[in-house]
N, CA, C and O atoms as a GROMACS GRO file, in nm:
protein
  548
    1UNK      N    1  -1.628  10.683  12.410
    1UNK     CA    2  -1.595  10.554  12.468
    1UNK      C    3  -1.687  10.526  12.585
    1UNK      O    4  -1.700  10.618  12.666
    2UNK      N    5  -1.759  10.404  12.609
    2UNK     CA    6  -1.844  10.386  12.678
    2UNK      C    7  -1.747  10.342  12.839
    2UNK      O    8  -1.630  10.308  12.828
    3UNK      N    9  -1.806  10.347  12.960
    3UNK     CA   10  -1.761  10.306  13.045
    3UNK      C   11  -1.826  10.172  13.068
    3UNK      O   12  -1.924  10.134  13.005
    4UNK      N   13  -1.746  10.081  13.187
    4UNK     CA   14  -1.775   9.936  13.208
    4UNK      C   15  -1.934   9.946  13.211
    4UNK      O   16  -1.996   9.888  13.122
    5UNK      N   17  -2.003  10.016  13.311
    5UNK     CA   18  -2.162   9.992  13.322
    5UNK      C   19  -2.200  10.032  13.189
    5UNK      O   20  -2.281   9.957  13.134
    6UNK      N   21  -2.164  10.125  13.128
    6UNK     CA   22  -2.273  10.124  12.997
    6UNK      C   23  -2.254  10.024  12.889
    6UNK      O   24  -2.353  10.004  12.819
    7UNK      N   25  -2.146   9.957  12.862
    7UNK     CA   26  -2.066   9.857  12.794
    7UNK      C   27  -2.178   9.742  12.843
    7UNK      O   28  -2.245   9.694  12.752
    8UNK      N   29  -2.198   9.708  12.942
    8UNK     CA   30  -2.295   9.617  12.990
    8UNK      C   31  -2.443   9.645  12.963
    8UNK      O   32  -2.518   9.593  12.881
    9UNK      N   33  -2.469   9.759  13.074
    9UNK     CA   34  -2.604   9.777  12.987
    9UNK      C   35  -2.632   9.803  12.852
    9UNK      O   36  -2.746   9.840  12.822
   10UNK      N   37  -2.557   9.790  12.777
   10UNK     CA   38  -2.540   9.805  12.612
   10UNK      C   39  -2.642   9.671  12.594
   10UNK      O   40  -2.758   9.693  12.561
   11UNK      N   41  -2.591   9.515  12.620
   11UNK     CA   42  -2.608   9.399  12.621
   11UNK      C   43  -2.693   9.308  12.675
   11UNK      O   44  -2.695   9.186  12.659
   12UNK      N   45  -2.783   9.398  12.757
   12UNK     CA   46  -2.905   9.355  12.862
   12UNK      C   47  -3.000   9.341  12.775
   12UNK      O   48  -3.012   9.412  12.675
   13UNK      N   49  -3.095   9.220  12.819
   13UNK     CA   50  -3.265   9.221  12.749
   13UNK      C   51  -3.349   9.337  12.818
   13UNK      O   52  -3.343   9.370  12.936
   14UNK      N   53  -3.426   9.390  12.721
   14UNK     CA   54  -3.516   9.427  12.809
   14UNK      C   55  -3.631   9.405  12.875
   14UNK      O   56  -3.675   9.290  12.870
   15UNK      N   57  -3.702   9.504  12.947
   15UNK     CA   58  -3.778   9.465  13.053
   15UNK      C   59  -3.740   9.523  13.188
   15UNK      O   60  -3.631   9.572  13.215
   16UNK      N   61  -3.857   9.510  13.281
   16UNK     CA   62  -3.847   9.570  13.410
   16UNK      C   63  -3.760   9.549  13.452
   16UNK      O   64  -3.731   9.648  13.519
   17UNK      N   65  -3.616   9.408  13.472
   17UNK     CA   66  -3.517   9.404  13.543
   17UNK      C   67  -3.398   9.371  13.485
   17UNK      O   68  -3.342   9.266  13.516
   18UNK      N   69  -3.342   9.464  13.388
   18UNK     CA   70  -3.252   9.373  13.322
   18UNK      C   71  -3.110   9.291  13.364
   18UNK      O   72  -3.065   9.186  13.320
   19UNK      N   73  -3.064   9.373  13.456
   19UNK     CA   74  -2.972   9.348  13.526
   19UNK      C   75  -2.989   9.189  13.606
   19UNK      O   76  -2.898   9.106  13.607
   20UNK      N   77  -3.113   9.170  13.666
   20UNK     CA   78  -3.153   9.062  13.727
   20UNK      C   79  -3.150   8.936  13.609
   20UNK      O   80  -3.082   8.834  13.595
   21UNK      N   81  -3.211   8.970  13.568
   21UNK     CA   82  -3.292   8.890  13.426
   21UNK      C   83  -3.129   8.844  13.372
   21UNK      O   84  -3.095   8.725  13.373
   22UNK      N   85  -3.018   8.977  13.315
   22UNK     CA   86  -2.948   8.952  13.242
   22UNK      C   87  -2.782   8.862  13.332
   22UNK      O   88  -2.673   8.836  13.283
   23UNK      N   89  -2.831   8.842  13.457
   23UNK     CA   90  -2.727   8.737  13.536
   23UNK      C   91  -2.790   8.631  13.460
   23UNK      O   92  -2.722   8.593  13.364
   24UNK      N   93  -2.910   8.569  13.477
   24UNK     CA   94  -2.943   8.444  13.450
   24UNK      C   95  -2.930   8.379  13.261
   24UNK      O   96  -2.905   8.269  13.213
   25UNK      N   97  -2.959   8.509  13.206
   25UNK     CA   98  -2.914   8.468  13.091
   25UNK      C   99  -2.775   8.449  13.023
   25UNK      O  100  -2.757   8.406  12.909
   26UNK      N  101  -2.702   8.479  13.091
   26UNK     CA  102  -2.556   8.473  13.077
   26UNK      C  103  -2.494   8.376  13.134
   26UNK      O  104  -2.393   8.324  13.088
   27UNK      N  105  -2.562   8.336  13.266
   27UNK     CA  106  -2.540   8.244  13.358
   27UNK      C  107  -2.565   8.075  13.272
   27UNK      O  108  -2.486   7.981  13.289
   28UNK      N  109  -2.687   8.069  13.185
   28UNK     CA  110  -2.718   7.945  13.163
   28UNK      C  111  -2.641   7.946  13.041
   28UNK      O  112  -2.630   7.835  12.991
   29UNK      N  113  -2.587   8.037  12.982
   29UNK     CA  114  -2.500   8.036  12.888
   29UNK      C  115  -2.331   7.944  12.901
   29UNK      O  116  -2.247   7.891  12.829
   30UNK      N  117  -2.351   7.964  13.008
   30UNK     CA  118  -2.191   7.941  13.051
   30UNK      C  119  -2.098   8.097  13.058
   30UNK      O  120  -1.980   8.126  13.077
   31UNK      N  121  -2.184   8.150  13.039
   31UNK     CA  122  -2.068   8.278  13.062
   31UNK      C  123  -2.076   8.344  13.188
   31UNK      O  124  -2.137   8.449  13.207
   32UNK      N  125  -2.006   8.268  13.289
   32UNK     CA  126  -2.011   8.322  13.430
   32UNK      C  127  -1.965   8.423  13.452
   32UNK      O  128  -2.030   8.484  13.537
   33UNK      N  129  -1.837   8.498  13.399
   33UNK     CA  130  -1.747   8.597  13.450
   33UNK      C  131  -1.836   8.708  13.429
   33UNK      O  132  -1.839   8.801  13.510
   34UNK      N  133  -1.939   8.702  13.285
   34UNK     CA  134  -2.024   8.809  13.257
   34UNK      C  135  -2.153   8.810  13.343
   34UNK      O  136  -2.213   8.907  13.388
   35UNK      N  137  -2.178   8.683  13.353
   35UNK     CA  138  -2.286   8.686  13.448
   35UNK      C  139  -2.244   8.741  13.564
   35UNK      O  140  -2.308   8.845  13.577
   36UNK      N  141  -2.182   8.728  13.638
   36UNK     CA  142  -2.078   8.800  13.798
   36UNK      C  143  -2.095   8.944  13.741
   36UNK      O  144  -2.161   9.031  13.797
   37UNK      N  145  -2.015   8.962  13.602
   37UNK     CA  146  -2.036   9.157  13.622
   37UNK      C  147  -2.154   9.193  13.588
   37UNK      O  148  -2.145   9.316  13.583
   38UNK      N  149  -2.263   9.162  13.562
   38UNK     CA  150  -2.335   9.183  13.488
   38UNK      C  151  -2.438   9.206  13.665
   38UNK      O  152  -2.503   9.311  13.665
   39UNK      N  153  -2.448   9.139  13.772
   39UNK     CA  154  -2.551   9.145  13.860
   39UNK      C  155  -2.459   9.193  13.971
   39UNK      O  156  -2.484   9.172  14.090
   40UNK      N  157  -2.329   9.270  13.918
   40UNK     CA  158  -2.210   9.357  14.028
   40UNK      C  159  -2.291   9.479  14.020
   40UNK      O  160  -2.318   9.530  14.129
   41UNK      N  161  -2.331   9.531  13.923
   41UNK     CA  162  -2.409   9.659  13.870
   41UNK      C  163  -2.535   9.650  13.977
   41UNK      O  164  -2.582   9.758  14.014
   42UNK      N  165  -2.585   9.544  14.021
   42UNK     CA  166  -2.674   9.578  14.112
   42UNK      C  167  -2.621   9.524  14.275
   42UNK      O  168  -2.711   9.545  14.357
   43UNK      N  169  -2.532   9.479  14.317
   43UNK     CA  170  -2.527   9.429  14.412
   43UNK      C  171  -2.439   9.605  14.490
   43UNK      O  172  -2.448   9.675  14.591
   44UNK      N  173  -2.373   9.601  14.381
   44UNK     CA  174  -2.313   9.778  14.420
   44UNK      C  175  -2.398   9.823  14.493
   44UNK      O  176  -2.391   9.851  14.613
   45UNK      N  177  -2.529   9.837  14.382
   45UNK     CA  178  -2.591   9.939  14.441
   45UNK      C  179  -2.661   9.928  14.594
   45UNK      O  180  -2.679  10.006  14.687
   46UNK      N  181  -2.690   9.796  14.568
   46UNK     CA  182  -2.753   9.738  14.693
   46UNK      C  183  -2.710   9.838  14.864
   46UNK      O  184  -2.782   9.880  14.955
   47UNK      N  185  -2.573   9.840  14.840
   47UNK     CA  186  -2.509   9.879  14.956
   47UNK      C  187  -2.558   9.811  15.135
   47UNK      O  188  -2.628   9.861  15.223
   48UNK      N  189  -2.505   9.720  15.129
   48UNK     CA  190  -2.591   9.629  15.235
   48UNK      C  191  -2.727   9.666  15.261
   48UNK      O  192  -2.739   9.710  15.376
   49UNK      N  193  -2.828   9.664  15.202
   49UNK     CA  194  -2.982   9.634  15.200
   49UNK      C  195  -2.981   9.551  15.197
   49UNK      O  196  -2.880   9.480  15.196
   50UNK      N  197  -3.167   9.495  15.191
   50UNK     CA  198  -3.217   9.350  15.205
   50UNK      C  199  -3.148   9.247  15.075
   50UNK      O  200  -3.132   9.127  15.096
   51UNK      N  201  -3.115   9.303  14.958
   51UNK     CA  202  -3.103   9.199  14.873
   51UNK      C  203  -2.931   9.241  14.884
   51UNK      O  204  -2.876   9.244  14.774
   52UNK      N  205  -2.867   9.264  14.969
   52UNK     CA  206  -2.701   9.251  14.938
   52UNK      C  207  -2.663   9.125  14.981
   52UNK      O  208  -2.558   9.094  14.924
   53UNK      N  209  -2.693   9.060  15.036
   53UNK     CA  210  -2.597   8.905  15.038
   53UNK      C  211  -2.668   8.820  14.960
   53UNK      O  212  -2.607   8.719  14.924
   54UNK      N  213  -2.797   8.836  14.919
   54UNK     CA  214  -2.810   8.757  14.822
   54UNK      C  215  -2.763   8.785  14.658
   54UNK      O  216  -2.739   8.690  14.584
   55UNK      N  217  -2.754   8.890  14.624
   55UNK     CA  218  -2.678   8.923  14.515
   55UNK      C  219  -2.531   8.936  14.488
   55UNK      O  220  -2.454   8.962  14.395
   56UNK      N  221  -2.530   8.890  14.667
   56UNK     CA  222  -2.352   8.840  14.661
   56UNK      C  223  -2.304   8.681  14.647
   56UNK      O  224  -2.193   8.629  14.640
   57UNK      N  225  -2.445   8.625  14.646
   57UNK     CA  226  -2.439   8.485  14.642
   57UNK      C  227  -2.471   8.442  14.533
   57UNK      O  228  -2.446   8.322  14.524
   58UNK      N  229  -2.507   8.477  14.461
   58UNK     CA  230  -2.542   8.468  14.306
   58UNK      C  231  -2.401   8.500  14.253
   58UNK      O  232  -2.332   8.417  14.194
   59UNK      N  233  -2.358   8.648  14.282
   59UNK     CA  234  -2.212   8.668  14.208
   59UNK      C  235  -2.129   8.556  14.243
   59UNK      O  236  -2.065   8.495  14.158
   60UNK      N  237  -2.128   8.524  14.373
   60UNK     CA  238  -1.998   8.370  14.454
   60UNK      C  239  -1.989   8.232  14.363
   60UNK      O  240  -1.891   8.162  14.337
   61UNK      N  241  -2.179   8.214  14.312
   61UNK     CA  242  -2.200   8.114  14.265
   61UNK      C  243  -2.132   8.139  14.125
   61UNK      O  244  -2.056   8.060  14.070
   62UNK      N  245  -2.166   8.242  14.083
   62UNK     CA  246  -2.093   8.242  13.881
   62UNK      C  247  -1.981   8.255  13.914
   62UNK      O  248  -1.912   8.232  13.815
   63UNK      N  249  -1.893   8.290  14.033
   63UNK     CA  250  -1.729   8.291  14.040
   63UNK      C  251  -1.688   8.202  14.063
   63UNK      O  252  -1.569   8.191  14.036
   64UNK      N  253  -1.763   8.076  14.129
   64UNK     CA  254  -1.732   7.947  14.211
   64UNK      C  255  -1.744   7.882  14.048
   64UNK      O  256  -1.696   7.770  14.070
   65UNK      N  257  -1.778   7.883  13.901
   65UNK     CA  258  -1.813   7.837  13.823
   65UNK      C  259  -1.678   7.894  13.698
   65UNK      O  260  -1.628   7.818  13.615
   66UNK      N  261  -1.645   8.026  13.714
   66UNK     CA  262  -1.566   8.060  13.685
   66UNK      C  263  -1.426   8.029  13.714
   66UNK      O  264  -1.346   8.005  13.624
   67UNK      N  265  -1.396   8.028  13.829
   67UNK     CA  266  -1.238   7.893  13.874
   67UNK      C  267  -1.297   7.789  13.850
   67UNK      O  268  -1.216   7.723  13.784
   68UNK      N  269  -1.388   7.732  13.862
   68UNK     CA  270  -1.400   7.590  13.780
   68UNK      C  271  -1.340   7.585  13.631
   68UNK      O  272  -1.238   7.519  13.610
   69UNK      N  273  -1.418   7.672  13.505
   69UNK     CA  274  -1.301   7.688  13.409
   69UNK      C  275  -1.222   7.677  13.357
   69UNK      O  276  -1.196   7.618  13.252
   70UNK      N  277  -1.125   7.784  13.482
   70UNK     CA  278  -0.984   7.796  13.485
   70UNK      C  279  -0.949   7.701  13.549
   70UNK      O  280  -0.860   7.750  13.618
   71UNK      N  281  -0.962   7.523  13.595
   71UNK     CA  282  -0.962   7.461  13.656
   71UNK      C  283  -0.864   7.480  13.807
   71UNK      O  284  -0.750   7.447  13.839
   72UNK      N  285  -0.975   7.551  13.873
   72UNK     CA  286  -0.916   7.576  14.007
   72UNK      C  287  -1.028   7.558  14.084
   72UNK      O  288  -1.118   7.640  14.102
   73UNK      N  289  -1.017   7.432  14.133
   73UNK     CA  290  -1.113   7.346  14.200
   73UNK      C  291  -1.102   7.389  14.371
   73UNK      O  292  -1.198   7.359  14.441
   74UNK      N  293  -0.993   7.453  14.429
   74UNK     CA  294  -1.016   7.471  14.565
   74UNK      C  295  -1.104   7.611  14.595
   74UNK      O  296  -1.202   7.618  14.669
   75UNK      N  297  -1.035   7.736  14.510
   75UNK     CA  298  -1.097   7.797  14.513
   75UNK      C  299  -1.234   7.826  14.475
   75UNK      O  300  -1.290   7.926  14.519
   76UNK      N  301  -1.320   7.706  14.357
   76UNK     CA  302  -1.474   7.693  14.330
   76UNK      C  303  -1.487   7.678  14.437
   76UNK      O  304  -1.517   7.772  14.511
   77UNK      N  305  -1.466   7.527  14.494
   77UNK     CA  306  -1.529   7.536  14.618
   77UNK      C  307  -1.543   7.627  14.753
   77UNK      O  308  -1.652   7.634  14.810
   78UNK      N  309  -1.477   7.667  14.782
   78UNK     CA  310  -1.409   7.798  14.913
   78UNK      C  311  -1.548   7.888  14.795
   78UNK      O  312  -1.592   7.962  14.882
   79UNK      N  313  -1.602   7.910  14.716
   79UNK     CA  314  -1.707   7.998  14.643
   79UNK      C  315  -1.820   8.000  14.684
   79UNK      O  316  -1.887   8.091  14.733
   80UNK      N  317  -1.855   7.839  14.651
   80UNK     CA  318  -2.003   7.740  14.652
   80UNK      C  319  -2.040   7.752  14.800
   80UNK      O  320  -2.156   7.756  14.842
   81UNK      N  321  -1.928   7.759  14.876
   81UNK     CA  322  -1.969   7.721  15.024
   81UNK      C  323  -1.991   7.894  15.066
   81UNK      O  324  -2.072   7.921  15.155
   82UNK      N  325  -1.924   7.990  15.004
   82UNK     CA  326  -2.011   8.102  15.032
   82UNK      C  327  -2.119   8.148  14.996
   82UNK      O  328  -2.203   8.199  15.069
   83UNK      N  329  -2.126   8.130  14.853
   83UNK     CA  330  -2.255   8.144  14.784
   83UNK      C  331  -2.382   8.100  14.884
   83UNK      O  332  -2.488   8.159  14.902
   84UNK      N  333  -2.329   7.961  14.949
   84UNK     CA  334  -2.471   7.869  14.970
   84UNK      C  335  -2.498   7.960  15.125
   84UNK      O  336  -2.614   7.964  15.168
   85UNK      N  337  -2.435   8.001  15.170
   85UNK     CA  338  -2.421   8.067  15.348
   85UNK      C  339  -2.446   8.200  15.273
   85UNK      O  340  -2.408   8.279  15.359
   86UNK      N  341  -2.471   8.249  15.203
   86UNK     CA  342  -2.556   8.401  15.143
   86UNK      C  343  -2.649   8.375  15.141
   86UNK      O  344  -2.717   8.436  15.224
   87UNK      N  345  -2.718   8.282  15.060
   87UNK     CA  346  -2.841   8.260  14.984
   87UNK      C  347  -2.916   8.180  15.051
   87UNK      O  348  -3.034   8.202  15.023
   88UNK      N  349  -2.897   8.050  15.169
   88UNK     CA  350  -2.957   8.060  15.229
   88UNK      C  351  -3.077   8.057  15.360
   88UNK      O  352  -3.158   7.974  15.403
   89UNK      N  353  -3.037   8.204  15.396
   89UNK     CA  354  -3.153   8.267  15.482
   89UNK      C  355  -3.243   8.330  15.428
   89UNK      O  356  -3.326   8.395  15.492
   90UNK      N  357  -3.240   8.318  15.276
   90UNK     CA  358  -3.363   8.379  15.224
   90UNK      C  359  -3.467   8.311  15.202
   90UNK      O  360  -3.443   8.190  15.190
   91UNK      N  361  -3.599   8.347  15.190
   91UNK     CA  362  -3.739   8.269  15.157
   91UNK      C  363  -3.702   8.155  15.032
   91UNK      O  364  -3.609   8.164  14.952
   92UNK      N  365  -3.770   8.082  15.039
   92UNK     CA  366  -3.806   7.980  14.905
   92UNK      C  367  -3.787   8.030  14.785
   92UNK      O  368  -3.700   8.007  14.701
   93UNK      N  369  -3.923   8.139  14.785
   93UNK     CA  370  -3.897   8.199  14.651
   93UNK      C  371  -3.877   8.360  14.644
   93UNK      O  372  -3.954   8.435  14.584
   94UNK      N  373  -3.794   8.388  14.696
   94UNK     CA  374  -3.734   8.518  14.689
   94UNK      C  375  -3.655   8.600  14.558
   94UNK      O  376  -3.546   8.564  14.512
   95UNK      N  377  -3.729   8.711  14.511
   95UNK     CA  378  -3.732   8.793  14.379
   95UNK      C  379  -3.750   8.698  14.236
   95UNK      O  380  -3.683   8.719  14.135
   96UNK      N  381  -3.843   8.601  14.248
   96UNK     CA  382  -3.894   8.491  14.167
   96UNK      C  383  -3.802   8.425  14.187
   96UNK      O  384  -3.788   8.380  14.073
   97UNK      N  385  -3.704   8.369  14.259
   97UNK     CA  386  -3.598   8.300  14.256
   97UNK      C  387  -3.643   8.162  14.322
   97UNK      O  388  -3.709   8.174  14.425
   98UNK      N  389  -3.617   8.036  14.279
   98UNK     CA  390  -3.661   7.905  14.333
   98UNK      C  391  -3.538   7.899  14.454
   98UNK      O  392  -3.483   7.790  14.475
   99UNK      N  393  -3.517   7.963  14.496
   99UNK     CA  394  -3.340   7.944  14.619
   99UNK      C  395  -3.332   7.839  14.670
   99UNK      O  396  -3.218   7.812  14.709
  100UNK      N  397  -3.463   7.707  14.699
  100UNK     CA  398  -3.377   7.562  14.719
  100UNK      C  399  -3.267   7.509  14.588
  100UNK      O  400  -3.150   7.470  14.578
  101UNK      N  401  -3.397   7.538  14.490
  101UNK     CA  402  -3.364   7.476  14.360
  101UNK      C  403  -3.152   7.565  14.357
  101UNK      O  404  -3.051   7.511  14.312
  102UNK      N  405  -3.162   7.679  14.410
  102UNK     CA  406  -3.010   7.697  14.336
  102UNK      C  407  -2.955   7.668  14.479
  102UNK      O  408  -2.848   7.622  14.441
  103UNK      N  409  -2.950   7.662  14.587
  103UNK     CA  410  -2.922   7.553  14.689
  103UNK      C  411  -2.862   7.412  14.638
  103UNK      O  412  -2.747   7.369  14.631
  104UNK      N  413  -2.969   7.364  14.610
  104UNK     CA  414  -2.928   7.204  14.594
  104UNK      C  415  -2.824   7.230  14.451
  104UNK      O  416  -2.708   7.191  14.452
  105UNK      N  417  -2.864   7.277  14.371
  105UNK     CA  418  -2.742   7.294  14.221
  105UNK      C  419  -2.563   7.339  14.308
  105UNK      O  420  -2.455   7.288  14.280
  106UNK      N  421  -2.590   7.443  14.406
  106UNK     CA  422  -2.480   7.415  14.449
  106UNK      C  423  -2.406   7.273  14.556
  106UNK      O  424  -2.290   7.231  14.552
  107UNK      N  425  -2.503   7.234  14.633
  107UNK     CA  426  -2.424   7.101  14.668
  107UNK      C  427  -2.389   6.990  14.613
  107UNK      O  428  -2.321   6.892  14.644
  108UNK      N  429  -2.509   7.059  14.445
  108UNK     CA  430  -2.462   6.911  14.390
  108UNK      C  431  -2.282   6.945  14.334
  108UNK      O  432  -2.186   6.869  14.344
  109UNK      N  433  -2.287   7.049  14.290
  109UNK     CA  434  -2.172   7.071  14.200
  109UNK      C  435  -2.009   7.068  14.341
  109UNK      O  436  -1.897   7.025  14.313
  110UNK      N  437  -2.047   7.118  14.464
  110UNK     CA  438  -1.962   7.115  14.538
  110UNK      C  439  -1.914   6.942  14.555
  110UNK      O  440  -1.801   6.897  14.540
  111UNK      N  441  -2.041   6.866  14.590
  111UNK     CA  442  -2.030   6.699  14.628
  111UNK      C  443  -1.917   6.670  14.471
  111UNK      O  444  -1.813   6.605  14.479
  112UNK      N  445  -1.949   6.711  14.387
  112UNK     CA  446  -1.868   6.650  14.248
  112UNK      C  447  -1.702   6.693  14.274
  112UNK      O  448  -1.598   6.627  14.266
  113UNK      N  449  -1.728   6.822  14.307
  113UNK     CA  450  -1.558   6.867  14.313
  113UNK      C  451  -1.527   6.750  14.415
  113UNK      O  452  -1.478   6.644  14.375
  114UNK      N  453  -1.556   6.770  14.536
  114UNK     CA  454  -1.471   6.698  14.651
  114UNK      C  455  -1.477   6.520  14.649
  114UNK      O  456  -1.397   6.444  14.702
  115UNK      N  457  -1.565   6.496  14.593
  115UNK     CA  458  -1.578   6.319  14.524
  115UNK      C  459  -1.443   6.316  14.473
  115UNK      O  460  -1.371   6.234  14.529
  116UNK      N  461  -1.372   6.408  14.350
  116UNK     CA  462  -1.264   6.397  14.303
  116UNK      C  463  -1.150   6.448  14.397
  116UNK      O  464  -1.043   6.471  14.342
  117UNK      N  465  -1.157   6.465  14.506
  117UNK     CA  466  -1.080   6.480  14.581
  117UNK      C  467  -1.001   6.584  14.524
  117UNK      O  468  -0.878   6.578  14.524
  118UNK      N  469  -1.079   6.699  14.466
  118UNK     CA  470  -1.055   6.784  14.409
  118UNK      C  471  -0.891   6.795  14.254
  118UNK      O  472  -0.796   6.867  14.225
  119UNK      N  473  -0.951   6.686  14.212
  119UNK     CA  474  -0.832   6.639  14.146
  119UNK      C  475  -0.926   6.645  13.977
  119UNK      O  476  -0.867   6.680  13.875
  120UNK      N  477  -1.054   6.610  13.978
  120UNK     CA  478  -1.082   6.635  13.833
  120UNK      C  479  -1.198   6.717  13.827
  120UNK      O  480  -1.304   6.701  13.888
  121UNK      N  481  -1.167   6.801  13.752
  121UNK     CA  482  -1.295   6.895  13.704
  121UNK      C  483  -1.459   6.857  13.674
  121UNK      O  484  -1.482   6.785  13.577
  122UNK      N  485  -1.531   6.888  13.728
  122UNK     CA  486  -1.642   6.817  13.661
  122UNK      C  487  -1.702   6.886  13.560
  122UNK      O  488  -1.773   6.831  13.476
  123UNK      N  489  -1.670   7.046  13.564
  123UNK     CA  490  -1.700   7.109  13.516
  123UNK      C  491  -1.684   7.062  13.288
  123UNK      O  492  -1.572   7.015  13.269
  124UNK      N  493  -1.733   7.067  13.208
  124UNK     CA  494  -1.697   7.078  13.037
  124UNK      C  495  -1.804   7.104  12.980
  124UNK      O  496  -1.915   7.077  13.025
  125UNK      N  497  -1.782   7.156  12.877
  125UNK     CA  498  -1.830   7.287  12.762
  125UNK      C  499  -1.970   7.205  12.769
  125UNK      O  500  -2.066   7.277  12.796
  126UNK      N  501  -1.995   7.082  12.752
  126UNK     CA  502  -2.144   7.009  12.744
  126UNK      C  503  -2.220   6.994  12.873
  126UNK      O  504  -2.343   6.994  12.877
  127UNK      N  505  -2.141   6.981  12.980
  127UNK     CA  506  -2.218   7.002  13.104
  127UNK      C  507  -2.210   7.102  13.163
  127UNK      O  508  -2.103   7.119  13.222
  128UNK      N  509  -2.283   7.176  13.171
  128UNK     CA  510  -2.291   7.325  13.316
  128UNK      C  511  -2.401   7.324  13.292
  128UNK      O  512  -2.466   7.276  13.199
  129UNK      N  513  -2.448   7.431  13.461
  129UNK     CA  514  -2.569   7.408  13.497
  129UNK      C  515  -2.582   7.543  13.474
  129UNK      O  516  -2.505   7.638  13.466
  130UNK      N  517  -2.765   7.517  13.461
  130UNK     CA  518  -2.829   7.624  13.407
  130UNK      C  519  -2.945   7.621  13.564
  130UNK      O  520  -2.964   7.530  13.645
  131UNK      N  521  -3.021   7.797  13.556
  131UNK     CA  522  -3.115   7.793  13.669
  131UNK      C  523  -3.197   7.814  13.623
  131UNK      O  524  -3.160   7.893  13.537
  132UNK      N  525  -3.317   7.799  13.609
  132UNK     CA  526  -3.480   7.858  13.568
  132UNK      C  527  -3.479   8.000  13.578
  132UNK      O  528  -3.466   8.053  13.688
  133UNK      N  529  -3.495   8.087  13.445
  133UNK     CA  530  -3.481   8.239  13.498
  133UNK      C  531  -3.600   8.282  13.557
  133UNK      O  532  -3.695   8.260  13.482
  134UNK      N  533  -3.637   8.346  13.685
  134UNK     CA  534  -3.735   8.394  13.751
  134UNK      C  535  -3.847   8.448  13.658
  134UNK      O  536  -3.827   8.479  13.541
  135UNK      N  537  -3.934   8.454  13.704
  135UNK     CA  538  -4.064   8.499  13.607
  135UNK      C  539  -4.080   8.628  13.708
  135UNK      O  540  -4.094   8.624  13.830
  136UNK      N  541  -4.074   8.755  13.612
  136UNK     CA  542  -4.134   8.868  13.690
  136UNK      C  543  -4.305   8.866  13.686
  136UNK      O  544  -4.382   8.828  13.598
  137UNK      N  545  -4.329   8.918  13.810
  137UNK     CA  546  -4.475   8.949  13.823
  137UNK      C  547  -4.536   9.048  13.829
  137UNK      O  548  -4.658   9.045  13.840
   0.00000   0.00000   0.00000
């Protein structure tokens, strides 16, 4: 019987980062909860180093997407607004990451919740947002 990390890395692309790589592909999928465990495997490891709040802001963002979902619009937001206070103090383009570009994706999606005065989802199966997956170099 495999344990949770190997169950995951079972399911990763490969390549130099799969773990990295395999948030974003899961992520533009719509499958946030997997995307969240899927880049937990590295934020663990992180153990407050340079990339621990940003790999905690990436996880905030697929959880802030995940109560969306389950339509629980206070808690997305109370997410988005952490995600965005992780992510950022980091550079522009930090670990190929465009971080305005997922910046602005989160205020846009926060401005939508609270427009509805947190009363309708904006979130459905045809709209979610996807991020450009980083290009390794």
């Amino acid at each position: 019987m495999l344990n949770k990390s190997q169950r995951i890395a079972a399911t990763l692309p490969d390549g130099p980062d799969p773990y990295y790589l395999g948030y974003f592909e899961r992520f533009n999928r719509g499958e946030f909860y997997e995307a969240h465990d899927v880049l937990e495997q590295l934020w663990l490891a992180e153990k407050k180093g340079h990339n621990y709040a940003f790999y905690k802001g990436l996880i905030q963002l697929a959880g802030a997407f995940v109560h969306l979902q389950k339509n629980r619009l206070r808690p997305s937001a109370a997410l988005f607004k952490l995600a965005h206070a992780n992510l950022k103090s980091y550079p522009p383009n930090h670990r190929h990451l465009d971080v305005p570009h997922v910046l602005a994706l989160i205020e846009h999606w926060l401005k939508k919740i609270e427009a509805g005065d947190f009363l309708q989802n904006p979130l459905t199966l045809e709209h979610h947002p996807k991020i450009q997956v980083p290009h390794q170099a």
